[in-house]
N, C-alpha and C positions, 0 to 999 in steps of 0.2 A: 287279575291278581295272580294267575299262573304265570302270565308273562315275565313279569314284578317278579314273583320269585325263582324264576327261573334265572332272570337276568341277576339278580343278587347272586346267585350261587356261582353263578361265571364268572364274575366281578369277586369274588373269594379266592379264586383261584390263584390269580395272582393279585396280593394284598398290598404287597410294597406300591403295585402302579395303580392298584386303586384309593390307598392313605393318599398317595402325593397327589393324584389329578383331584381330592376331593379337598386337598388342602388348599391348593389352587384357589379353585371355587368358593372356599370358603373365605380365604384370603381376601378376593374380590367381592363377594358381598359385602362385610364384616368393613370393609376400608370406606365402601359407597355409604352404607347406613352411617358410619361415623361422619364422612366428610355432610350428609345431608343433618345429620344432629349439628352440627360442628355450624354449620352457614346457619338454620334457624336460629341456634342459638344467640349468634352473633347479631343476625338482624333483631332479634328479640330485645338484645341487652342494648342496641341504637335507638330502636324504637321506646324504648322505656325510661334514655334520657330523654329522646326531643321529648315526650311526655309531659316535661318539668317544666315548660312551656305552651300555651296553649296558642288557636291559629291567629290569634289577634295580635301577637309578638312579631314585631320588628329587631332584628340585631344587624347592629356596625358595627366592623371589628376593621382593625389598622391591615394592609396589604403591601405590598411592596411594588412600588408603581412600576406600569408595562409590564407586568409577567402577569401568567392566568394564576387561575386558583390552588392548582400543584404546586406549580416551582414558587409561590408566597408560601405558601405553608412549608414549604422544605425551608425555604428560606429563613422565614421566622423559627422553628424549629430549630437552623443552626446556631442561631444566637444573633440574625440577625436581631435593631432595634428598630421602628417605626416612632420617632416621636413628635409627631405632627399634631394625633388628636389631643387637642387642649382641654381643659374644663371649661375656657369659652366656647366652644364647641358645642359642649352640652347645654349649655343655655341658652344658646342659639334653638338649639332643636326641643328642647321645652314648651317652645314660644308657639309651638306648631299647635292651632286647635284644634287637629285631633288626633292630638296625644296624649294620654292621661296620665302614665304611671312612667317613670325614668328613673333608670337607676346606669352609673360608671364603673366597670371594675379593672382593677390593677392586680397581680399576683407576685407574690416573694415568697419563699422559705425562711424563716428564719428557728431559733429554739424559743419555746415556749416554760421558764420552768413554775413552778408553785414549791417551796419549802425545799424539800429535798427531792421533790422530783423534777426531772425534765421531759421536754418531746420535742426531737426535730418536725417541723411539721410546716404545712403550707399556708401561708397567711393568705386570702384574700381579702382585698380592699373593694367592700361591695357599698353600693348605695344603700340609702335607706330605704328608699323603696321598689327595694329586692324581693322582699316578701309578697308584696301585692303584682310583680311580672311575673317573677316563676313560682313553683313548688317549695319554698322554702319555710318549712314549718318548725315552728319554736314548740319545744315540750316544756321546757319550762323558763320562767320570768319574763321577759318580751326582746323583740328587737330593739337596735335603735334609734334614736329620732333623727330627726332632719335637723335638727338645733343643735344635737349631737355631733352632727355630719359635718356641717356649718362652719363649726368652731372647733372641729378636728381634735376634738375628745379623745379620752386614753379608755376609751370602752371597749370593750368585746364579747362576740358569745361564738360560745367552745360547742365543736361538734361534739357529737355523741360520744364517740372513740377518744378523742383528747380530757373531754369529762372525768370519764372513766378510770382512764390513766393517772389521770393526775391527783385525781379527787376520789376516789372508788366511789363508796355508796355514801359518801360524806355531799353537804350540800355547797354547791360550787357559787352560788347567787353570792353578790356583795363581797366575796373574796375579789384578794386581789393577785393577779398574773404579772411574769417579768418578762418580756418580748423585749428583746434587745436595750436592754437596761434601763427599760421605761416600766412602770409600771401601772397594769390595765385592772379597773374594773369589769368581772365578772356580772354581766346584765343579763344573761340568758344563754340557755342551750337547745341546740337544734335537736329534732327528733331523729333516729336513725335513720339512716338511709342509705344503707348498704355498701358495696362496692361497683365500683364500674373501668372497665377499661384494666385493669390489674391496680388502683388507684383506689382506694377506702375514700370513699364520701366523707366516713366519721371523722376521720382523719383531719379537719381543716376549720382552721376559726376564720372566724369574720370582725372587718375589723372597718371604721367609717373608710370611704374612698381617702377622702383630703387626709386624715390621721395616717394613711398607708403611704401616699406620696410625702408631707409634709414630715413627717416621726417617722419613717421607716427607711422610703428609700432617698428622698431628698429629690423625687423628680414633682414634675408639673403636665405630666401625659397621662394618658388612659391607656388600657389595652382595646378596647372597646365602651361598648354602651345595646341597652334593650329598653327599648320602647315598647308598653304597651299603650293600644290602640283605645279611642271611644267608638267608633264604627266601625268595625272591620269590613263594611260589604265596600270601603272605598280604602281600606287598606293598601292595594297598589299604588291609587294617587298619591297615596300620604308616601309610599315611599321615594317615588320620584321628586317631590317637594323635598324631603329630608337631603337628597343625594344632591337635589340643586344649592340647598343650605351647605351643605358641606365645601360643594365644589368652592361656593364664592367666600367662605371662608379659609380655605385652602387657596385660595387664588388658584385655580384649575383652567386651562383652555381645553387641554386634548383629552379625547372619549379616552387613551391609554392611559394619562397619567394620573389616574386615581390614585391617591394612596391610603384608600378605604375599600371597603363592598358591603353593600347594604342586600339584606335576603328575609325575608318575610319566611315564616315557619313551614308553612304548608309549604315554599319552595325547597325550604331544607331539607327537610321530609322527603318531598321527589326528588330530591336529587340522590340523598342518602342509599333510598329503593334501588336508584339505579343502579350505585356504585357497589350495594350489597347484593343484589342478584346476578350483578357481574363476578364479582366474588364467587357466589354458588352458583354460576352455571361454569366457573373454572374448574371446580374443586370437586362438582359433578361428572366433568369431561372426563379429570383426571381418574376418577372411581372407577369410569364406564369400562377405562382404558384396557384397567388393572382386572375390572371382568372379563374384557374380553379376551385377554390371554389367558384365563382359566380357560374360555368355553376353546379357543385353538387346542390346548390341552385336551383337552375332550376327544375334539376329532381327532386329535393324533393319537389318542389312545386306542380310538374308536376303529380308525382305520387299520390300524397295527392286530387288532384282535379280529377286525373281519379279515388280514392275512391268515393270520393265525389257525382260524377256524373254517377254511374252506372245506375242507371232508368233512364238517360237518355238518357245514351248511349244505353242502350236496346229497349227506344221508337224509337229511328232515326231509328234502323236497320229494326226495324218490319214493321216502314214504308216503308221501302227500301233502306235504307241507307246500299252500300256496305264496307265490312273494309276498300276498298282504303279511302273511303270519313273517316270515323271517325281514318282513321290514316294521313290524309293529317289534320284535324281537328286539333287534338292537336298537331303535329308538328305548326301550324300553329300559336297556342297561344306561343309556346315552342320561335318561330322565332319573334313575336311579340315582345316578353319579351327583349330579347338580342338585339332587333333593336332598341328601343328606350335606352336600357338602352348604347347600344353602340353609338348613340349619341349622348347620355348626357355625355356618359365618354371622349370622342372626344373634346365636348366643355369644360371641366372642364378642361383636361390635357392640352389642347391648352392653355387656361388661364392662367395655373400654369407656362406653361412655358417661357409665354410673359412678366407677373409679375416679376419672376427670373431674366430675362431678364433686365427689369426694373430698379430692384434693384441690380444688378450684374454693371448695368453700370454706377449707381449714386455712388456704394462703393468702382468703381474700380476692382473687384473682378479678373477681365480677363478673367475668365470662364462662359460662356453661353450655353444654350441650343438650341440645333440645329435642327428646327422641319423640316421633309421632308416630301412629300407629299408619298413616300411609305411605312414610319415608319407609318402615321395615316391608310392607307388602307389595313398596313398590320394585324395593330391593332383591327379595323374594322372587316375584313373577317374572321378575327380569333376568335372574339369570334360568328360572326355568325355561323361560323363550330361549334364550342364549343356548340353555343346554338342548332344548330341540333341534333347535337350527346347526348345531354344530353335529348332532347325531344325525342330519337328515343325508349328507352324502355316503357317509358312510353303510349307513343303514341302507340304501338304493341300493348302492355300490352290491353289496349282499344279494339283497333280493335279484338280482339279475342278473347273479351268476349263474352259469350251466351247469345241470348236475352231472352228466355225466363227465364232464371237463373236471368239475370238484372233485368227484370219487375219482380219479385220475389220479390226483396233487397228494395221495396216501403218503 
């Protein structure tokens, strides 16, 4: 503890380069604890949709033939269209015994209004049995039916969010809605479910698949389709059957010219793991980076003050002072340094990501920051190593100087 406060009171001395090497440090912790909240979080709010599926879930979704899984998604993304998958398609792959539950969706934006109000909002065009593949729970009146579906009915059920809006605490059942100057029965509303992706769940009604192509957009495609399974321990089979179904409905020869991909959940899942812990072992790197130019800070402070203090590093010794002691010494200022500056970096990044937090939850964002108590100690212990290792040449460098070379250097 004498050390400790000895080394404190040298590090008073001069204050300017001790604020700035400790801001450094704090800098650097305070960016790594957030970048590590920041990546949990993110996997957290992946993992919470695949959730909405469970492992017996097969999904097809349209691709863009000959390219891999990126450049389809970018592609679709741009506006390309895919419209090959048909609703014969889906009946095709019905037929599969062991399939149980199917359902098609298609998605559009359009406005939604009731009386004097309105809400631009996003229609999906889901199957009826949507409710029985994913997570998709009614709070009030029900979904609706296959006969509904069938015969491409003017039914819908209003998320929680568009309820709300439109209807406040008024009861929305049996009313009726104008979606593109057709007008829907009110059959049910979905339970909240938050936001995801910067994208409100509540945000979105449902509306039959055939009623969405047929009344809405005027096509005859899907975006995809999810199949739940009756066996999952033969779930892979079933999906190689499906993707043979497809191909020979597609008239497919080549392994490239898919212009589908079928993935079973638990592969979604791994693959998701992978592309998120790629993610946070980036955003990790880049933390480490921004530490380890504080602890360089260090040692160049470090070094500059054992120039500094050569007479007096030559008086301790003549008095008896062994290397152990003037190398435990400046380590000691070295550990000072990154201790406070590592809990100032702790309470800054903690703050920042309470704030986020804050504001992620007023905007909807759905994406939050996930702080865990071994992301801070791992952030913590790391730059205190850091701050050792950066004090260790320095601190040598000291203890092995000559005294009487030092009492020289007056």
């Amino acid at each position: 503890m004498n050390n400790f406060q000895i080394a404190f009171n040298n590090l008073k001395k001069n204050k300017s380069r001790m604020i700035l090497t400790m801001i450094a440090v704090a800098l650097g912790v305070s960016i790594l604890i957030i970048m590590l909240a920041t990546g949990a979080g993110l996997k957290q709010m992946i993992l919470s949709e695949m959730d909405y599926y469970g492992s017996d879930v097969i999904n097809i979704e349209t691709r863009v033939p000959g390219k891999n899984a990126t450049e389809s998604s970018t592609d679709l993304a741009q506006g390309v269209v895919i419209t090959t998958f048909k609703n014969s398609d889906i009946e095709k792959l019905k037929k599969h015994s062991n399939v149980d539950y199917v359902y098609s969706y298609v998605t559009g934006q359009e406005i939604i209004k009731y009386e004097g109000e309105s809400k631009n909002t996003l229609i999906f065009g889901y199957g009826a049995d949507a409710p029985l593949v994913e997570k998709l729970e009614v709070a009030e009146g029900r979904f609706y039916t296959e006969e509904e579906e069938n015969s491409a009915s003017l039914v819908v059920v209003l998320g929680h969010g568009v309820k709300e809006e439109l209807f406040g605490d008024d009861d929305a059942l049996s009313k009726t809605v104008n979606i593109k100057g057709l007008s829907f029965k009110v059959v049910g509303v979905v339970k909240e479910r938050g936001a995801s992706a910067m994208m409100s769940l509540d945000d979105i009604v449902y509306i039959p698949t055939l009623t969405m192509q047929k009344r809405i957009l005027g096509t005859d495609y899907v975006l995809g389709v999810s199949l739940k399974v009756k066996d999952v321990s033969i779930i892979d089979e079933t999906k190689e059957d499906l993707i043979y179904i497809m191909r020979e409905e597609h008239n497919i020869k080549g392994l490239n010219e898919d212009d589908f991909e079928a993935t079973t959940m638990d592969e979604m899942l791994s693959m998701v793991n992978t592309i998120v812990n790629g993610i946070n072992a980036l955003l990790i790197t880049l933390a480490l980076v921004s530490l380890i130019v504080g602890g360089v800070g260090i040692m160049n402070i470090m070094y500059v003050s054992v120039t500094e203090r050569t007479f007096e590093v030559g008086l301790r010794m003549a008095l008896g002072a062994k290397k152990r002691d003037i190398l435990i010494q400046f380590l000691a200022e070295a550990l000072v340094l990154t201790l406070i500056g590592g809990v100032l970096g702790i309470v800054v990044g903690i703050s920042f990501c309470l704030f986020f937090n804050y504001i992620s939850s007023l905007l909807n964002f759905g994406v939050t920051s996930l702080i865990t108590i071994s992301s801070v100690i791992f952030a913590f212990v790391f730059s205190m190593f850091l701050g050792l290792l950066a004090g260790v040449y320095p601190a040598k460098r000291a203890s092995n100087l000559d005294p009487i070379v030092s009492l020289m250097k007056k």
